[in-house]
C-alpha positions as YAML, in Angstrom:
chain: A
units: angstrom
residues:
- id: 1
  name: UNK
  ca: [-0.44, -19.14, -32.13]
- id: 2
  name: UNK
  ca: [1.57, -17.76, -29.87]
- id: 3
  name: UNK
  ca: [2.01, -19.42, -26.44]
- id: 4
  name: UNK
  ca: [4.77, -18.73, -23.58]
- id: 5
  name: UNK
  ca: [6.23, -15.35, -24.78]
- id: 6
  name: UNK
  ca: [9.78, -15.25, -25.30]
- id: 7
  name: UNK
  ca: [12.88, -12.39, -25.72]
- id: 8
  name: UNK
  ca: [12.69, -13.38, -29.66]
- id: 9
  name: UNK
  ca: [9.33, -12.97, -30.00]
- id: 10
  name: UNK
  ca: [9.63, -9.26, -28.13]
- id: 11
  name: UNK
  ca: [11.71, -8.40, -30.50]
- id: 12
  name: UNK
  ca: [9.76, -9.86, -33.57]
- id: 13
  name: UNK
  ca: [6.77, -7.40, -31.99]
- id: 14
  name: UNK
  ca: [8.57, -4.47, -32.03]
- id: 15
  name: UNK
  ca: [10.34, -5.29, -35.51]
- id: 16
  name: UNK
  ca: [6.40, -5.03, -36.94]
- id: 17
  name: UNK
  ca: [5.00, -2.33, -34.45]
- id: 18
  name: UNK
  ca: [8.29, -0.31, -36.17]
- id: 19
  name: UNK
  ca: [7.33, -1.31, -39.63]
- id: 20
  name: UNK
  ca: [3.87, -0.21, -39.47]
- id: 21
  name: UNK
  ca: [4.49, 3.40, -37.77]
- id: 22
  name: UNK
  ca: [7.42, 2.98, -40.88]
- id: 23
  name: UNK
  ca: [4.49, 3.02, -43.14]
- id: 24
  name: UNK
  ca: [5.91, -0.20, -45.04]
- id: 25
  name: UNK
  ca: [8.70, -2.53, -45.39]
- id: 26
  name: UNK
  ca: [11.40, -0.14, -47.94]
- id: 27
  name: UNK
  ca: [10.50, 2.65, -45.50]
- id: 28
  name: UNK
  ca: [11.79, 1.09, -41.91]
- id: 29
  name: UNK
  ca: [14.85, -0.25, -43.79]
- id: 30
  name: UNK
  ca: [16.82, 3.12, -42.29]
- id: 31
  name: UNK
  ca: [14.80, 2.60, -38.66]
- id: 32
  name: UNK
  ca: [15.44, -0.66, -38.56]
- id: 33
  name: UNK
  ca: [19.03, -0.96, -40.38]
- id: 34
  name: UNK
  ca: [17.81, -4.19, -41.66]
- id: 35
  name: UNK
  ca: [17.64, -5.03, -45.40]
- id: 36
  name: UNK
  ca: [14.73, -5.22, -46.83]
- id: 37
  name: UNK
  ca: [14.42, -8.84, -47.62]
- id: 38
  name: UNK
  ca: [15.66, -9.57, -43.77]
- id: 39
  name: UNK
  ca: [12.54, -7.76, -42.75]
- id: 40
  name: UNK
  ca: [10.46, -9.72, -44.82]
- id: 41
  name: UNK
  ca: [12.14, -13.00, -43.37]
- id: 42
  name: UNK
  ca: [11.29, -11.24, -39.91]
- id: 43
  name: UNK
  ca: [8.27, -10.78, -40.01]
- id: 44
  name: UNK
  ca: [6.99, -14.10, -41.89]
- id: 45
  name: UNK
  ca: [8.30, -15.30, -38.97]
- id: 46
  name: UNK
  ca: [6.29, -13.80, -37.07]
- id: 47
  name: UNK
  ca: [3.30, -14.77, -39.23]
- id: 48
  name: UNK
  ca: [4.29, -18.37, -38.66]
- id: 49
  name: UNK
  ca: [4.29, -18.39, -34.94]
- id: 50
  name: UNK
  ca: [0.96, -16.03, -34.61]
- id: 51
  name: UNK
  ca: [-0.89, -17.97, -37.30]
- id: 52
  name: UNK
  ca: [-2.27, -15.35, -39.59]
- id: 53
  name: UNK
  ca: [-1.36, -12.80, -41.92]
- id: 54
  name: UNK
  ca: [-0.21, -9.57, -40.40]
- id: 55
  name: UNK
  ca: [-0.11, -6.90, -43.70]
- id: 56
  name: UNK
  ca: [-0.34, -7.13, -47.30]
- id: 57
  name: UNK
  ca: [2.37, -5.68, -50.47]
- id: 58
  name: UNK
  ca: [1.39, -5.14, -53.75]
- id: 59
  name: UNK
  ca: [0.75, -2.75, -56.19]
- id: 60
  name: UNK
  ca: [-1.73, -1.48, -53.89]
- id: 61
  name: UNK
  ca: [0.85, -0.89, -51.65]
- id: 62
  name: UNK
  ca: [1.54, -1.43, -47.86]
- id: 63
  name: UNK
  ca: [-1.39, -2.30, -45.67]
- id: 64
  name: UNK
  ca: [-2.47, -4.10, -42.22]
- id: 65
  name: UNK
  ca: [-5.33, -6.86, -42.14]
- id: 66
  name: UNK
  ca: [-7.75, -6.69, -39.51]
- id: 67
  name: UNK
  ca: [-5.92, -8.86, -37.45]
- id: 68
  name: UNK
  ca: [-2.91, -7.01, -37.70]
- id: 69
  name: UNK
  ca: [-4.52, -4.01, -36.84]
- id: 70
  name: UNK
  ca: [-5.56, -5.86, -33.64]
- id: 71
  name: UNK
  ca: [-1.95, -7.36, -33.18]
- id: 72
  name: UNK
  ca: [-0.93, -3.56, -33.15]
- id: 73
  name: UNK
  ca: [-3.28, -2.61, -30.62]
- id: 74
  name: UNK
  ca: [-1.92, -5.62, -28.48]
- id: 75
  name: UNK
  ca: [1.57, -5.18, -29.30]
- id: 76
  name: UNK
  ca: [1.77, -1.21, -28.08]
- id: 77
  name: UNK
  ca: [-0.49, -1.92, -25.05]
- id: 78
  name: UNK
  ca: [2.40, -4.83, -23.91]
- id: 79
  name: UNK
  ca: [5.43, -2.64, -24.74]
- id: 80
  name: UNK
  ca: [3.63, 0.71, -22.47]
- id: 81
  name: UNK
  ca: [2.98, -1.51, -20.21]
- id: 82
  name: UNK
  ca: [6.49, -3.22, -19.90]
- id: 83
  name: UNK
  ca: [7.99, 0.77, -20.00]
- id: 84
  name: UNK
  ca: [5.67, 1.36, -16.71]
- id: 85
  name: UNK
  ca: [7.04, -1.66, -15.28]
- id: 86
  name: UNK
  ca: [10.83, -0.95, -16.09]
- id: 87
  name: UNK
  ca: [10.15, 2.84, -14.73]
- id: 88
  name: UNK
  ca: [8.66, 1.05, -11.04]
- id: 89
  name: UNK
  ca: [11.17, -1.31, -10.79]
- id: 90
  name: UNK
  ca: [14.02, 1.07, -11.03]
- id: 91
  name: UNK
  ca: [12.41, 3.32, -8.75]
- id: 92
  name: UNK
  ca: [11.73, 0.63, -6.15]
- id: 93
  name: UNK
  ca: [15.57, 0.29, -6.10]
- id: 94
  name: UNK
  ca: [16.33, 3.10, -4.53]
- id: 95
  name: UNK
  ca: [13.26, 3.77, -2.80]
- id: 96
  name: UNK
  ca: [12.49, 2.56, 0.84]
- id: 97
  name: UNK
  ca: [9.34, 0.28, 1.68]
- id: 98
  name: UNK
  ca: [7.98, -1.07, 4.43]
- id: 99
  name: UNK
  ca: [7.05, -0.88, 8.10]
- id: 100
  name: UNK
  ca: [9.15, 1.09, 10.85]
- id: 101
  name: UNK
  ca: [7.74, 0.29, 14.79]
- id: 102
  name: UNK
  ca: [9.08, 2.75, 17.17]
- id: 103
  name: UNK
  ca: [8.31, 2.23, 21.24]
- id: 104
  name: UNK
  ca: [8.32, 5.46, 23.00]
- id: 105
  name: UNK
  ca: [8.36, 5.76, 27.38]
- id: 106
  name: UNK
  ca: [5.52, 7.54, 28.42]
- id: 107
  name: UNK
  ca: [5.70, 11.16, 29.74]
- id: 108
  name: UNK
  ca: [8.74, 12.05, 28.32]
- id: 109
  name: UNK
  ca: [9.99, 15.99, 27.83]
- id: 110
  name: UNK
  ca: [8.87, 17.65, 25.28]
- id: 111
  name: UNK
  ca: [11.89, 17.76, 23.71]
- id: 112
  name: UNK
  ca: [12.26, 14.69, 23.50]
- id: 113
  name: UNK
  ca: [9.24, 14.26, 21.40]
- id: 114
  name: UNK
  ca: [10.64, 17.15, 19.03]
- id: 115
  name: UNK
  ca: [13.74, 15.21, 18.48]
- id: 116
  name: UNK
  ca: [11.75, 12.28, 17.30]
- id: 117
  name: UNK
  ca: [9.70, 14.97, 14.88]
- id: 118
  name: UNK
  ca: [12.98, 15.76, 13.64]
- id: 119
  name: UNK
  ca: [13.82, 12.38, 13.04]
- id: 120
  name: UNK
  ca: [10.72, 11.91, 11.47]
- id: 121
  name: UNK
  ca: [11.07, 14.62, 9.11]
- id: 122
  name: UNK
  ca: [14.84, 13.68, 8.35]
- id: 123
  name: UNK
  ca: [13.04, 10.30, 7.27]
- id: 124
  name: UNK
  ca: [10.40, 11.62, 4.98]
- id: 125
  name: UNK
  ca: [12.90, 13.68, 3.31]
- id: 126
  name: UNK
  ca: [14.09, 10.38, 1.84]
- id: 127
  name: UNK
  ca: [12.64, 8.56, -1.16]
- id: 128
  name: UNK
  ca: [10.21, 6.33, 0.81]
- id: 129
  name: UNK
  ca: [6.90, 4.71, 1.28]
- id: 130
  name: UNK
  ca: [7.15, 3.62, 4.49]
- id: 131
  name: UNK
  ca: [4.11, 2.90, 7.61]
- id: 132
  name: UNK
  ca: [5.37, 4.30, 11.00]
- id: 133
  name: UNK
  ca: [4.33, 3.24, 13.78]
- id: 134
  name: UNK
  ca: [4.66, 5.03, 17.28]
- id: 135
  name: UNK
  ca: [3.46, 2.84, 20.86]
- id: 136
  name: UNK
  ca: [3.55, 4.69, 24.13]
- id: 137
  name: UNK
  ca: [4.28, 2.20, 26.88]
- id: 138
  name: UNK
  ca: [6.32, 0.94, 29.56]
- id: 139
  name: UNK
  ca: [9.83, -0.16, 29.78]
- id: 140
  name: UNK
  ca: [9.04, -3.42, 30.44]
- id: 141
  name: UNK
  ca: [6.35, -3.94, 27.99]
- id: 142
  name: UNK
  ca: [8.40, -1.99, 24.94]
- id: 143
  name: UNK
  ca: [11.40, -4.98, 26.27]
- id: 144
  name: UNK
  ca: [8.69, -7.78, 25.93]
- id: 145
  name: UNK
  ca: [7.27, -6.24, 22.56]
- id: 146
  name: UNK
  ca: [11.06, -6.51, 21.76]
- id: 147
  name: UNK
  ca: [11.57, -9.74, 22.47]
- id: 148
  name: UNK
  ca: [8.43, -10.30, 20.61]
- id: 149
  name: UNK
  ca: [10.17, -8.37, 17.52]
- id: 150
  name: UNK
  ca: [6.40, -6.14, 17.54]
- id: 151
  name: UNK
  ca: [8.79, -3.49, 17.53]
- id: 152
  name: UNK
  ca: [11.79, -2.34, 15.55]
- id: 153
  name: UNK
  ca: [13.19, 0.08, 17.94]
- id: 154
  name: UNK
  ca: [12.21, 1.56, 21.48]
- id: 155
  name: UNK
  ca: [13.18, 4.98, 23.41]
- id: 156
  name: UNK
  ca: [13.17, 4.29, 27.44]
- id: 157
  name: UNK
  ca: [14.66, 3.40, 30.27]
- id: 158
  name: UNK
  ca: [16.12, 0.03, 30.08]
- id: 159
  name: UNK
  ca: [17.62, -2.49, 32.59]
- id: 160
  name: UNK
  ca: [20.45, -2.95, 30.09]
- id: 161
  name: UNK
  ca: [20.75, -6.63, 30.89]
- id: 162
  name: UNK
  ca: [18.67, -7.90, 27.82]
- id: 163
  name: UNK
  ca: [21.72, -9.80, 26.24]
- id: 164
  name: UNK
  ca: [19.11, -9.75, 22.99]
- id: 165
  name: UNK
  ca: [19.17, -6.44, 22.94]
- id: 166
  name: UNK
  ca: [21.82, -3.49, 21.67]
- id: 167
  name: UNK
  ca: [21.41, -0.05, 23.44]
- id: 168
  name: UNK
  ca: [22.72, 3.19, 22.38]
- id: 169
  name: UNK
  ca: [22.45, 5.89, 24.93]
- id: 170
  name: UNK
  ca: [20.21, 8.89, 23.92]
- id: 171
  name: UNK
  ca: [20.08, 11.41, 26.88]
- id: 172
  name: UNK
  ca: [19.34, 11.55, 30.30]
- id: 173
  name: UNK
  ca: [16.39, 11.99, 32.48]
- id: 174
  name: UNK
  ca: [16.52, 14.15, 36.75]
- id: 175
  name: UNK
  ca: [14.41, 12.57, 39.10]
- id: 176
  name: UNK
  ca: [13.80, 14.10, 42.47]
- id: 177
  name: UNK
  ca: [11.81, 12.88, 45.21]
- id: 178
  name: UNK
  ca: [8.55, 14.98, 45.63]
- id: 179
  name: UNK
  ca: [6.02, 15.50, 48.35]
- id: 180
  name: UNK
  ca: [2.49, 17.58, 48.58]
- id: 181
  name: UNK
  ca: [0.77, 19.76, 50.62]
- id: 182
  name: UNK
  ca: [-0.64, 18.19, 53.63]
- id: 183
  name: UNK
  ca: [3.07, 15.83, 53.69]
- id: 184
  name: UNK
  ca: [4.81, 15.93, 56.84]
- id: 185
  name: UNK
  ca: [7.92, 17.21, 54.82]
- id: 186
  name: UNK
  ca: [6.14, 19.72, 52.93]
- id: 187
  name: UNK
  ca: [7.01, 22.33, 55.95]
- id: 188
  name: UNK
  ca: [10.04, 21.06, 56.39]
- id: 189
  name: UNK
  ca: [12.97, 22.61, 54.60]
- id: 190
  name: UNK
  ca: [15.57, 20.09, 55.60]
- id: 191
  name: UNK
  ca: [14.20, 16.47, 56.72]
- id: 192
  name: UNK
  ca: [16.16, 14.78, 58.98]
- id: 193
  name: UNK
  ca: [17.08, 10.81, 58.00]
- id: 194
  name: UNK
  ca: [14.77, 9.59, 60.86]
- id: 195
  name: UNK
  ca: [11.89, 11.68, 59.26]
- id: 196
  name: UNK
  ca: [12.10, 10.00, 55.73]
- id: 197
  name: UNK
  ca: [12.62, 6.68, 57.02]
- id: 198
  name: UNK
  ca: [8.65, 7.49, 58.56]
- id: 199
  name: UNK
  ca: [7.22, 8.33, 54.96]
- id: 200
  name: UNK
  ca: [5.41, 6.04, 52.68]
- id: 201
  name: UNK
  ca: [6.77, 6.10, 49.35]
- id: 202
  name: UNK
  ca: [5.65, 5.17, 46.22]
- id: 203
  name: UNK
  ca: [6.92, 1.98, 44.49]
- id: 204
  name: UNK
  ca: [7.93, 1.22, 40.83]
- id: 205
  name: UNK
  ca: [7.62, -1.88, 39.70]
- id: 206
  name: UNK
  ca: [9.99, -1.55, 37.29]
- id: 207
  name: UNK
  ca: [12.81, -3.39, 39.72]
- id: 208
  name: UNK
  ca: [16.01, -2.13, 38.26]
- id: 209
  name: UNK
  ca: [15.24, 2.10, 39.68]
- id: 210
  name: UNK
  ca: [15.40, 0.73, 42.69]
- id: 211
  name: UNK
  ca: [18.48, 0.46, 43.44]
- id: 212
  name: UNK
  ca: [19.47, 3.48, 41.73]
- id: 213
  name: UNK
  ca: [16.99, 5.63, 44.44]
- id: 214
  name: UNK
  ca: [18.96, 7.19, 46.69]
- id: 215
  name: UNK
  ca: [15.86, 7.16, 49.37]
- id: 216
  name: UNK
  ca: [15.51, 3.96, 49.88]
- id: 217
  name: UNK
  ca: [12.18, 3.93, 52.58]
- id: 218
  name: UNK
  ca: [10.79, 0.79, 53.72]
- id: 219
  name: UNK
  ca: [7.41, 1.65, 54.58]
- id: 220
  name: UNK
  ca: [5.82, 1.24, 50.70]
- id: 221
  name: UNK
  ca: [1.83, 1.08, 50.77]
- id: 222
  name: UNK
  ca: [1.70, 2.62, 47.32]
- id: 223
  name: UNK
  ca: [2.60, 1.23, 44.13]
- id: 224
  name: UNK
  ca: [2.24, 2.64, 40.56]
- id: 225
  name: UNK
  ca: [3.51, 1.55, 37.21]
- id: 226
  name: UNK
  ca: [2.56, 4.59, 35.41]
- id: 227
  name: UNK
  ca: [4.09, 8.83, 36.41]
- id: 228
  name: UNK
  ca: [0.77, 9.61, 36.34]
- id: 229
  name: UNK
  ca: [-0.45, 7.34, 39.35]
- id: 230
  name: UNK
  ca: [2.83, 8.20, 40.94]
- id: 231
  name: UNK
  ca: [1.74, 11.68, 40.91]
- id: 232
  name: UNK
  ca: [-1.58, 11.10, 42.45]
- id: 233
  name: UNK
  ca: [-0.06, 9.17, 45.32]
- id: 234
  name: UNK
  ca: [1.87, 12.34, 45.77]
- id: 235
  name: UNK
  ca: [-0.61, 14.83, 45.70]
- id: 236
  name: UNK
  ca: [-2.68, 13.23, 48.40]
- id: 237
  name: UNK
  ca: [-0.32, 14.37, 50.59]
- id: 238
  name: UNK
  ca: [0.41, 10.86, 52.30]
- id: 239
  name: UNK
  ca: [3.25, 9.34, 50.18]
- id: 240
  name: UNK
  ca: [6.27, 10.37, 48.64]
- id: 241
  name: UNK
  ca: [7.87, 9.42, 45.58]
- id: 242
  name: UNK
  ca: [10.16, 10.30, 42.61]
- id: 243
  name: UNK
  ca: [8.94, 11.49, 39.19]
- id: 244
  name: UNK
  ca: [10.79, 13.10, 36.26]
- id: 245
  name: UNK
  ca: [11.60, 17.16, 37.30]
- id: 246
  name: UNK
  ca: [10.24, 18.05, 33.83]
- id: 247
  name: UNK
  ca: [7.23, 16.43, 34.49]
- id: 248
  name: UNK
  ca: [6.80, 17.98, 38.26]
- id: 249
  name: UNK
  ca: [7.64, 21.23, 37.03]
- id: 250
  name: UNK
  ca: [4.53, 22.58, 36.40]
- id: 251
  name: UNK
  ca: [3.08, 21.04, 39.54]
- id: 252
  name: UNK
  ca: [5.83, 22.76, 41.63]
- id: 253
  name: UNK
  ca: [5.03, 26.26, 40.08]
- id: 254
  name: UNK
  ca: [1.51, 25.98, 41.70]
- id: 255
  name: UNK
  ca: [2.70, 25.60, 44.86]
- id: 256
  name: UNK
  ca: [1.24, 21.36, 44.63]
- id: 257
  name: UNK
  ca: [4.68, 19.72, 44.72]
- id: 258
  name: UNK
  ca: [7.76, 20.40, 46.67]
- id: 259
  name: UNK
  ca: [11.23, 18.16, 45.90]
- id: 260
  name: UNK
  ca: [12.39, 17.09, 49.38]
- id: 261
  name: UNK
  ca: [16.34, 17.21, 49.75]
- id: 262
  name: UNK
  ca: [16.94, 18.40, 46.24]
- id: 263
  name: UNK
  ca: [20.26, 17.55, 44.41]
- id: 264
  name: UNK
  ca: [20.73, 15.21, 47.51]
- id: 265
  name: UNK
  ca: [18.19, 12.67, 46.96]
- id: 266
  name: UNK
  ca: [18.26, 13.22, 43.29]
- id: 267
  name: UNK
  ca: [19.32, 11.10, 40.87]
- id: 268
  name: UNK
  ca: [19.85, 10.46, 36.53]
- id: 269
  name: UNK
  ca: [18.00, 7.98, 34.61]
- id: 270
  name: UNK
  ca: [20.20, 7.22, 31.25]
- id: 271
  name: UNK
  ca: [17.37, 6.85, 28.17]
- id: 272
  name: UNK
  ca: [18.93, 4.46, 25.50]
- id: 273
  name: UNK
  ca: [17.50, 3.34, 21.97]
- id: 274
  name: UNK
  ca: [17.19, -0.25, 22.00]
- id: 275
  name: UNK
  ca: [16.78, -2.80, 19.25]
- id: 276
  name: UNK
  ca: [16.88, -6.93, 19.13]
- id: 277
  name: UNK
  ca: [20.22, -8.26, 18.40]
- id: 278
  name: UNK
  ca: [18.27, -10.72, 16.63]
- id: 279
  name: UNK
  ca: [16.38, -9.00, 14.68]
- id: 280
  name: UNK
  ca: [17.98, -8.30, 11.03]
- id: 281
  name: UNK
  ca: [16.70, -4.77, 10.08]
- id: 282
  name: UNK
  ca: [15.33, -3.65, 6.80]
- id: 283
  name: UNK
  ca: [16.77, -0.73, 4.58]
- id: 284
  name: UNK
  ca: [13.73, 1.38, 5.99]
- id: 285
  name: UNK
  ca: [13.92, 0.24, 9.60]
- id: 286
  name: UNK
  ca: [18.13, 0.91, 9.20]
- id: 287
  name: UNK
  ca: [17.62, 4.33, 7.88]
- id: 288
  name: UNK
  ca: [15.20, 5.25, 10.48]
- id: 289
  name: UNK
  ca: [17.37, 4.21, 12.97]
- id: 290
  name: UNK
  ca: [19.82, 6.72, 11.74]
- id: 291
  name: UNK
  ca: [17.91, 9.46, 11.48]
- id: 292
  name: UNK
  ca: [16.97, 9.11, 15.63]
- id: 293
  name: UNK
  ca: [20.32, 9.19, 16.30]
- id: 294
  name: UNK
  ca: [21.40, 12.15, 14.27]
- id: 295
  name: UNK
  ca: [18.55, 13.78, 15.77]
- id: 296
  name: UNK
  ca: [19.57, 12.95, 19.27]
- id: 297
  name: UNK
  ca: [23.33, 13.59, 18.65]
- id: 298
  name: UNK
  ca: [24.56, 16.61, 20.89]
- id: 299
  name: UNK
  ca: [24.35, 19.81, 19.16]
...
């Protein structure tokens, strides 16, 4: 009986699977390039370890017992299925698996988003089985979901002080500073310092804009983590505050927003892909990475 399969009993397998589509021992001499008394030897070998006989010779000529016949059933099921396995593994090689976790900042452009559909597509042109996952959320929470390693990479606004994490700079983001019908400045084509210094802004609490603002107002009743709040602060006509110009375009072309001081009180916000230092990336999450920045990379 056979117990814990080993390479030489494979082979014995295959030696009688080979004999029987042979139709005999004479006949698979030429398959096999055996003699025919070393297939004999071979296969009461096999006879030994299994425990039964396997076929019968004599002047009836060549045939398979019942058990053999069973054997052979057993014997091509194992070697198919080993053939399936040797066909996945090898494909498995080359093939990327896994999980990619991308963090997004809300409200981007909209070209922005089609870069990361062209990333996306770059990646699924690749021999893969991968899960993506996309998050929308702050800066600060896409950093903490870093830290966390919940995420693999993240597209925002970053303090760039994270010693944990690596940044590569993706493209850049205008803010102006925008005010709404019913504003003091909405009438008011060139605000004078004094006037601003009166106005309620909004605040971000995501510290690090601050001091890249160039209005810097100290009356702050409003706060709002999100553009969307910002914008609603805005449009009440009692606060100003910045928000993206792609964002506020829209808004501005219905009359509802006006940018106060344009170009003066404007200012860039530098998007970066981040990643934890930490973190050792996978083949899939690796690949991914490159795709986002060939799909970022100036044209």
């Amino acid at each position: 009986m056979l117990g814990q399969l080993h390479d030489v009993d494979l082979q014995l397998l295959r030696l009688f699977v080979r004999v029987v589509e042979s139709g005999g021992f004479s006949a698979a001499q030429g398959d096999l390039g055996l003699s025919q008394s070393s297939i004999s030897q071979q296969m009461a070998k096999l006879e030994t370890r299994l425990g039964y006989r396997l076929c019968s010779r004599g002047k009836a000529g060549f045939s398979v017992t019942p058990k053999g016949e069973q054997l052979l059933l057993a014997a091509r099921s194992l070697f198919e299925s080993i053939e399936i396995f040797r066909h996945q593994s090898n494909g498995v090689a080359g093939r990327l698996i896994g999980e990619v976790r991308l963090g997004i900042s809300e409200a981007v452009e909209p070209s922005v988003l089609q870069r990361v559909a062209e990333a996306i597509r770059r990646f699924r042109e690749r021999d893969e089985s991968v899960r993506i996952e996309l998050i929308s959320a702050m800066p600060g929470e896409m950093e903490r979901l870093l830290l966390q390693q919940r995420l693999d990479l993240a597209i925002g606004y970053f303090s760039q002080v994270q010693s944990a994490f690596d940044y590569r700079q993706l493209f850049s983001e205008t803010q102006h500073l925008y005010c709404a019908p019913g504003h003091p400045l909405f009438t008011d084509a060139a605000p004078s310092d004094e006037a601003l210094q009166a106005c309620d802004r909004v605040d971000h609490p995501y510290r690090f804009l601050r001091s890249d603002e160039p209005f810097q107002g100290k009356l702050c009743s409003a706060r709002s983590e999100q553009v969307e709040g910002t914008l609603a602060f805005i449009l009440s006509g009692r606060h100003v505050g910045y928000l993206p110009d792609h964002y506020a375009r829209s808004w501005q072309a219905k009359g509802l927003l006006r940018p106060v001081r344009e170009g003066e009180l404007s200012f860039e916000v530098a998007f970066h892909l981040a990643r934890h230092r930490a973190q050792v990336p996978g083949d899939a999450q690796k690949a991914f990475e490159q795709d986002l920045l060939a799909a970022f990379k100036p044209v």
